[in-house]
C-alpha positions in Angstrom: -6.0 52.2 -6.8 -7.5 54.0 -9.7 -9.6 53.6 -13.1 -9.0 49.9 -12.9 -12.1 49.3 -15.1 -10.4 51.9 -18.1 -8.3 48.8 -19.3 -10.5 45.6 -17.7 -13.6 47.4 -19.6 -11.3 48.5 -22.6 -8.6 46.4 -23.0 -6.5 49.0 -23.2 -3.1 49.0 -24.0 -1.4 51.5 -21.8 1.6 53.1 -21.7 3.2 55.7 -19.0 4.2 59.3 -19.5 7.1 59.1 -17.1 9.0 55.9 -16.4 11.3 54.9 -13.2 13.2 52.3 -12.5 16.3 49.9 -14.4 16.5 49.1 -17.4 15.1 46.4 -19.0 15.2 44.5 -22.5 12.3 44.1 -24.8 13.3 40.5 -26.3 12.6 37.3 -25.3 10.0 38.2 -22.5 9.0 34.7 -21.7 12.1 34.0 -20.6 12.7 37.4 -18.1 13.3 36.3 -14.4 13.6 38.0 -11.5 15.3 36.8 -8.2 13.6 37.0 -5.0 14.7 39.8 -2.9 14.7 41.3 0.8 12.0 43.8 2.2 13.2 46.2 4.5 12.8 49.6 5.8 14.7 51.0 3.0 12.7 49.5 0.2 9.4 48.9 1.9 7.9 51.8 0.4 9.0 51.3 -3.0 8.2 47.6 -3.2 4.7 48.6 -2.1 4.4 51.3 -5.1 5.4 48.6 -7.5 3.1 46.6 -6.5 0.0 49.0 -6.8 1.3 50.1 -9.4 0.7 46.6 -11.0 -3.2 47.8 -10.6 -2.8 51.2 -11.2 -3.3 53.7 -14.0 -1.7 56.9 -12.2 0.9 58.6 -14.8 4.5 58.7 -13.3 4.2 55.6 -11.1 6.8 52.5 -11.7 6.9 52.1 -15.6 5.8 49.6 -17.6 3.1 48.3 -14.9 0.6 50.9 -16.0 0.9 48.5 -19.3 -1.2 46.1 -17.2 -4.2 48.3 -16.6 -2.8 51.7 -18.0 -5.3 53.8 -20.0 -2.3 56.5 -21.9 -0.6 55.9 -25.1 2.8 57.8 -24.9 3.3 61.7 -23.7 0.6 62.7 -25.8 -2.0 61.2 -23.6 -3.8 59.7 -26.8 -5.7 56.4 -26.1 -5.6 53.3 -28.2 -8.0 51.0 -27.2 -7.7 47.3 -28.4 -11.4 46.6 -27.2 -12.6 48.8 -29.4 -10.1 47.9 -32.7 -10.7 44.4 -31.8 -14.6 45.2 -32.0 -14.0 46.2 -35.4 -11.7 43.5 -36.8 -13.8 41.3 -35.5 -17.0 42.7 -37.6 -14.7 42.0 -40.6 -13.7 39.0 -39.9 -17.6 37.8 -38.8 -18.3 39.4 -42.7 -15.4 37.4 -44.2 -16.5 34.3 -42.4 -20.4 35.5 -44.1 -18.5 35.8 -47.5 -17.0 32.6 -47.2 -19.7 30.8 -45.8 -17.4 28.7 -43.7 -16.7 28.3 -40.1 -13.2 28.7 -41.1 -9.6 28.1 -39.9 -8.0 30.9 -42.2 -10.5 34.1 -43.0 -7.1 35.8 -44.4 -6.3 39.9 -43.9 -8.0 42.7 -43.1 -6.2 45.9 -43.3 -5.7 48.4 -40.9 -6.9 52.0 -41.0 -3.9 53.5 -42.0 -1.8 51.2 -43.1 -0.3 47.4 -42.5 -2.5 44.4 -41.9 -4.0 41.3 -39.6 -3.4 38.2 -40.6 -6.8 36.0 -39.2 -7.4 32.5 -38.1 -9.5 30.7 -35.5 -13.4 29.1 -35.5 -16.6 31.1 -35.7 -19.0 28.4 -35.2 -21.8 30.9 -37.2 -20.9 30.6 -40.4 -23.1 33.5 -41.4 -20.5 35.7 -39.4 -23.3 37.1 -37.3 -22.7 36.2 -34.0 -19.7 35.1 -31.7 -20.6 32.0 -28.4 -18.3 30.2 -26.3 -15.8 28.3 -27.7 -15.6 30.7 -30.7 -11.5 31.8 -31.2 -9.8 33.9 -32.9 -5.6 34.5 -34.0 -4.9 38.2 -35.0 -0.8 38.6 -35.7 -0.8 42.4 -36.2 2.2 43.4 -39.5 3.2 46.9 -39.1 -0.9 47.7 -38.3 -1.8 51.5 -38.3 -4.1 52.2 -36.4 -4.7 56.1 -35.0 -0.9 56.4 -35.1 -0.2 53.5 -33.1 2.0 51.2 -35.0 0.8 47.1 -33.6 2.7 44.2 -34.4 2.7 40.9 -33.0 0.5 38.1 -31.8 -2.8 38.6 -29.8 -4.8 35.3 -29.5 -8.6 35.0 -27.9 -11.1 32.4 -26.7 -14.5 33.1 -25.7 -14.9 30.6 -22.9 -18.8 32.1 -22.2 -20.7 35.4 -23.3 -24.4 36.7 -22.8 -25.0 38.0 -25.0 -22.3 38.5 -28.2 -20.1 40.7 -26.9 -18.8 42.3 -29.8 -22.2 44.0 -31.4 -21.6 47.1 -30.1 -25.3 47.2 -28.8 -25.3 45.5 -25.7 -26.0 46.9 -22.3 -25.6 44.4 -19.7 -22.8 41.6 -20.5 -20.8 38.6 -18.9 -18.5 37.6 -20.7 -15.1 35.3 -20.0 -11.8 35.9 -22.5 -8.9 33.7 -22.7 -6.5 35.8 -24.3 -2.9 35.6 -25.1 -0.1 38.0 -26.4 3.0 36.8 -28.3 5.9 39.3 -28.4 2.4 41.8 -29.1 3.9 45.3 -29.1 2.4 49.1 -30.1 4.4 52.0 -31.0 3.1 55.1 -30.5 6.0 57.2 -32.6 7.8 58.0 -28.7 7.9 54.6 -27.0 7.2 50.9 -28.0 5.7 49.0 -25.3 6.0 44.8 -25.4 3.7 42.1 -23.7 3.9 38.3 -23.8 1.9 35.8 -21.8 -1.5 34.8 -20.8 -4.5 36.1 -19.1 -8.3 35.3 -18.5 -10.4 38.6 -19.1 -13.7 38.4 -17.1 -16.2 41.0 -16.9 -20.2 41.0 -14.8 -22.0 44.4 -16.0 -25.3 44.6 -15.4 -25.9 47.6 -17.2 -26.6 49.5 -14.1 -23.6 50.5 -13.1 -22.8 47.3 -11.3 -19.6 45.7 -12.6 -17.6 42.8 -11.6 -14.3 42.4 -13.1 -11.1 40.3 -13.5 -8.0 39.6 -14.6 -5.5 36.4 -13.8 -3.1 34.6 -15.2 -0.2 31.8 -15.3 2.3 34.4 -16.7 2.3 38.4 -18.4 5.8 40.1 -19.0 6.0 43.5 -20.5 8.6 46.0 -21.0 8.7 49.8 -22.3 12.3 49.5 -23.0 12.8 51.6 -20.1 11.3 49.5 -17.0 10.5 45.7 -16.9 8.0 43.9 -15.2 6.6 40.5 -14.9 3.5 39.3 -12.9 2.8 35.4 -12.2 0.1 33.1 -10.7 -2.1 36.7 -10.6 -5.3 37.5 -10.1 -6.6 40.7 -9.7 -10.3 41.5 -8.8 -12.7 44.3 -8.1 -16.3 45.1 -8.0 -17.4 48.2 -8.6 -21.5 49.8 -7.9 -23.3 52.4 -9.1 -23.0 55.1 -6.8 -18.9 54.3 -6.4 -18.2 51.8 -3.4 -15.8 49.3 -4.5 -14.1 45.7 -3.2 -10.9 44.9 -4.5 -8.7 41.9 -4.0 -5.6 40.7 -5.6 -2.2 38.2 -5.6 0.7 37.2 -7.4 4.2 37.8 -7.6 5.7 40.6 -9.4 8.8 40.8 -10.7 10.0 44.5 -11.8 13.2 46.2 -12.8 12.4 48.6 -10.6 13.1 46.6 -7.6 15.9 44.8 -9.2 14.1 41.6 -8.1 10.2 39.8 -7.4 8.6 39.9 -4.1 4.4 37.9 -3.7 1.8 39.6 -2.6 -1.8 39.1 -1.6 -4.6 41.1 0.0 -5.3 39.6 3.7 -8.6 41.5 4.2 -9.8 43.3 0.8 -9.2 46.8 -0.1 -12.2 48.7 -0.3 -13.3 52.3 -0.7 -16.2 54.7 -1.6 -15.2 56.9 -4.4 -13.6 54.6 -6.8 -14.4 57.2 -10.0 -12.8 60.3 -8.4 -9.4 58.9 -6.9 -10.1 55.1 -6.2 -7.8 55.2 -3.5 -8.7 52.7 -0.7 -10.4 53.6 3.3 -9.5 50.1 4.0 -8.0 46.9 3.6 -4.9 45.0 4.1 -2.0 44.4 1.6 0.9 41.5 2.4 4.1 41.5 0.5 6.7 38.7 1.4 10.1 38.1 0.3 10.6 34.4 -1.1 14.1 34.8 -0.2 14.2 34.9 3.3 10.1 35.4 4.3 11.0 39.5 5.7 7.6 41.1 4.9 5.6 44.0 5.0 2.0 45.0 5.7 0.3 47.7 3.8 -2.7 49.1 5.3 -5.0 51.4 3.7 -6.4 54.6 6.1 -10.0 55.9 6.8 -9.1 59.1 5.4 -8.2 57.4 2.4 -5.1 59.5 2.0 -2.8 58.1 4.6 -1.0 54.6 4.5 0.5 52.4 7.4 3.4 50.3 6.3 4.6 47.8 8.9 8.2 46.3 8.1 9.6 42.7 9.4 13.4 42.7 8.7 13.8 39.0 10.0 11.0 37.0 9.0 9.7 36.3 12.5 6.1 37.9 11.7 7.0 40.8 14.0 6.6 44.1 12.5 9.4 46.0 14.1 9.7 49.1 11.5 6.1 51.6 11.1 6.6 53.7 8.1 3.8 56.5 7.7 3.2 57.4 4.2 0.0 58.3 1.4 -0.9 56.8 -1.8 0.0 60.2 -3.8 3.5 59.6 -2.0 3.4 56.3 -3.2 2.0 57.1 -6.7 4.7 59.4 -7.0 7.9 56.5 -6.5 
């Protein structure tokens, strides 16, 4: 499990270099489903890759996952991070709520570096425009926006539920700060591959400035699609603590749904992963990952190695909660699927 702070931290809008799995379409994503589907022997190690992957950043894992928490824009391995570009329209649209001198429901357009536009709506309770506090929202429906050669369009909604201090100064040090976000159909198009997301999720981030950092990221529902590979997480929540000198305690559940597997299994960490060299590899040294089938409840148990390169896969082909099938494998092999 690597770089999960890149995209909690950034926001970033990832993208793979390499893509696997079915294909899958990029309209109506609220409405994808995925049917529930058997674990066994022969997909027990893929299943598991899919769903690291869902946490992962590493290039030429399962697709459209690494949109998730993926830090790479296309092939070229440029980053665009929305954290940033949202720091910045939102120092507009704090000036336009100044100019107006209006909390505001409609600030209007601010255009993007390049070219195309944001349409802007919401409530800035400073009507000044010089600070953003909980309960402050904001609409940004992105027309054809340039921004460093990343083509945006579509809906991405916020809502500040708490923040100390305003995040979005670009001088803070130490931050907490809770984001209820939501993409509509929001997709970027990097000139190689357009990536899509629609759905919800709660951003939370602890950083005391020292290195320590708490993070989240949870949902009811997040669909996203490269065009290429399909996935769909629901009921997630995915959360890791990181420290200063690298140790890190990671937990996370849902179920994932991924064109990939040609099908959804749950999962849910029994006893948290953890590890001490989260900025180098971030692979776990221990910890316990479940996956059931809501089909039939076969199963398996992933369990993360001392030497934090080997992995133990047990396998229960009938449901019974006896792990008849050991399957010996790493996280590079797994990384690799």
């Amino acid at each position: 499990m690597k770089q999960w702070t890149t995209w909690l931290l950034g926001m970033t809008l990832g993208m793979l270099t390499a893509c696997g799995g079915g294909g899958g379409g990029g309209g109506g994503l609220g409405n994808v489903t995925f049917n529930s589907i058997s674990i066994t022997p022969g997909n027990a190690e893929t299943v598991g890759a899919v769903v690291i992957d869902s946490t992962d950043t590493v290039q030429g894992s399962t697709g459209g996952s690494n949109f998730l928490l993926g830090v790479t824009v296309g092939s070229t391995a440029a980053s665009f991070s929305f954290a940033e570009f949202a720091r910045q329209q939102l120092g507009r649209v704090q000036a336009l709520a100044g100019l107006n001198g209006v909390t505001g429901v409609n600030f209007g357009t601010i255009d993007c570096t390049d070219n195309g536009f944001v349409r802007v709506s919401g409530f800035i309770a400073d009507a000044t425009g010089n600070t953003l506090t909980a309960g402050d929202s904001l609409q940004l429906d992105f027309v054809n926006c340039d921004e460093m050669g990343v083509i945006l369009n579509g809906g991405f909604g916020m809502g500040i539920a708490s923040a100390s201090p305003d995040p979005f100064t670009g001088n803070e040090t130490s931050i907490a700060l809770t984001l209820d976000t939501s993409l509509n159909n929001f997709s970027a198009n990097d000139g190689l591959v357009t990536v899509t997301a629609h759905g919800d999720m709660t951003l939370a981030i602890d950083d005391d400035g020292a290195g320590n950092v708490m993070l989240g990221l949870s949902g009811s529902s997040l669909a996203a699609t490269d065009g290429t590979d399909t996935i769909k997480v629901t009921s997630y929540n995915y959360q890791i603590a990181t420290t200063s000198i690298g140790n890190f305690t990671a937990n996370i559940s849902g179920t994932i749904g991924s064109s990939a597997l040609d099908g959804s299994v749950s999962f849910q960490t029994t006893t948290d992963f953890t590890g001490n060299d989260f900025v180098a590899n971030g692979n776990a040294t221990a910890g316990d990952l479940l996956i059931t089938s809501d089909l039939d409840n076969t199963s398996e148990i992933l369990t993360a190695q001392p030497d934090g390169i080997n992995v133990v896969i047990l396998v229960d082909t009938d449901g019974d909660t006896i792990y008849e099938t050991t399957i010996m494998t790493t996280w590079t092999a797994l990384q690799a699927i």
